[in-house]
C-alpha positions as CSV (number, residue, x, y, z in Angstrom):
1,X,67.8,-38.0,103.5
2,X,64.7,-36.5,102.0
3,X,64.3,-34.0,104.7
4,X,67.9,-33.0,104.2
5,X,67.2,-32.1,100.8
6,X,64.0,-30.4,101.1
7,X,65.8,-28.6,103.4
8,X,69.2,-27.7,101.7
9,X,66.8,-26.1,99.1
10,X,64.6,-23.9,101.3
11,X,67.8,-22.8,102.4
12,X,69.3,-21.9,99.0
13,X,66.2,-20.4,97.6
14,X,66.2,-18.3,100.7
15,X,69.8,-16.9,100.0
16,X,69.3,-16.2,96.3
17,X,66.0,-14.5,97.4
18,X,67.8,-12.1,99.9
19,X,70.4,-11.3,97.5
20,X,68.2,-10.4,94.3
21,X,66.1,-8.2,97.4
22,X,69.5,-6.8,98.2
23,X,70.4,-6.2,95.0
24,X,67.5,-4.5,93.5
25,X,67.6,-2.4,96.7
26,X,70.6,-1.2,95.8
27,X,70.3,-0.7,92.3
28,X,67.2,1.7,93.1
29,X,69.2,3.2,95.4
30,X,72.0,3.9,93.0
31,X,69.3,5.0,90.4
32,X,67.2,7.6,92.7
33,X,70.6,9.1,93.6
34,X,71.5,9.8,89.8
35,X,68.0,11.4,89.0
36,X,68.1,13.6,92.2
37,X,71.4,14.5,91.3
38,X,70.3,15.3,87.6
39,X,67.3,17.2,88.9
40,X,70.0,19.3,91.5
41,X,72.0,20.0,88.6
42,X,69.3,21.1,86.2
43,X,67.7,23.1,89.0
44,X,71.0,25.3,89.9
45,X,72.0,25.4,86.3
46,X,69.0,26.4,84.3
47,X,69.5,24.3,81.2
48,X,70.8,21.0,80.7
49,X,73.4,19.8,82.9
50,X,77.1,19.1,81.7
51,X,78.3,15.5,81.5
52,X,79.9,14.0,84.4
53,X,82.8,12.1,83.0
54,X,84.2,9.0,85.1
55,X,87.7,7.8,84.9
56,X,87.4,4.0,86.1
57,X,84.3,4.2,86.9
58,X,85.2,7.5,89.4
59,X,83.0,10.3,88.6
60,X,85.3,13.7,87.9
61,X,84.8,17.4,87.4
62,X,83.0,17.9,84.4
63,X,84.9,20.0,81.9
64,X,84.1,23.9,82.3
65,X,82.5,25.7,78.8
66,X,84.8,28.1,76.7
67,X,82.4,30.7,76.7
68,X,81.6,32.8,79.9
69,X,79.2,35.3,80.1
70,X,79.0,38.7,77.5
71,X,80.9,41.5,79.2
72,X,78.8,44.3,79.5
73,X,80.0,47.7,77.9
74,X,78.6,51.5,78.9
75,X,79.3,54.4,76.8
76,X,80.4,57.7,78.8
77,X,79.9,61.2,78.2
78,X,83.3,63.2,78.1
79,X,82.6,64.8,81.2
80,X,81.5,61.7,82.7
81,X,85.1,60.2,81.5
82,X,86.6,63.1,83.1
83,X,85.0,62.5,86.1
84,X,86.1,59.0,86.5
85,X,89.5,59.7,86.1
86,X,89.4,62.4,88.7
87,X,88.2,59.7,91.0
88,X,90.5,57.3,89.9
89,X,93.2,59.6,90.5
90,X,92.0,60.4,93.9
91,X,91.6,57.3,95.4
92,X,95.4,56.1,94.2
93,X,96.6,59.3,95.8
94,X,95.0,58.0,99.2
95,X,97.2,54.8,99.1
């Protein structure tokens, strides 16, 4: 019976070793996803990136800013206006 019990604990401490392997493996799996994906972000964005928001543990779109880019304004000479809306006028006529 002494042999049983030495080994019904080799055998357990095997198990609980394989599944604290397994689950570190996957937690640093899980953890170099979310910096590569931080790292992506920053990279294509330039600045820091926007927080993903999860609904039950799902991630989701991150909400989009309420500020887009400046629009750009260039001042025209009359006869540069006038020469716009000659081509403006053309190129309705052609439709």
């Amino acid at each position: 019976m002494a042999e049983h019990e030495t080994l019904s604990r080799t055998t357990g401490a095997t198990v609980v070793t394989l599944v604290v392997v397994a689950c570190a493996a996957g937690l640093a799996d899980a953890l170099r996803r979310r910096l590569r994906l931080r790292r992506r972000t920053r990279h294509h964005a330039g600045a820091e990136p926007a927080p993903v928001h999860t609904h039950h543990g799902a991630p989701t779109i991150p909400r989009q800013r309420a500020t887009g880019p400046s629009a750009e304004t260039v001042r025209l000479t009359e006869a540069e206006r006038d020469a716009f809306a000659v081509l403006v006028r053309r190129l309705s006529e052609g439709d």
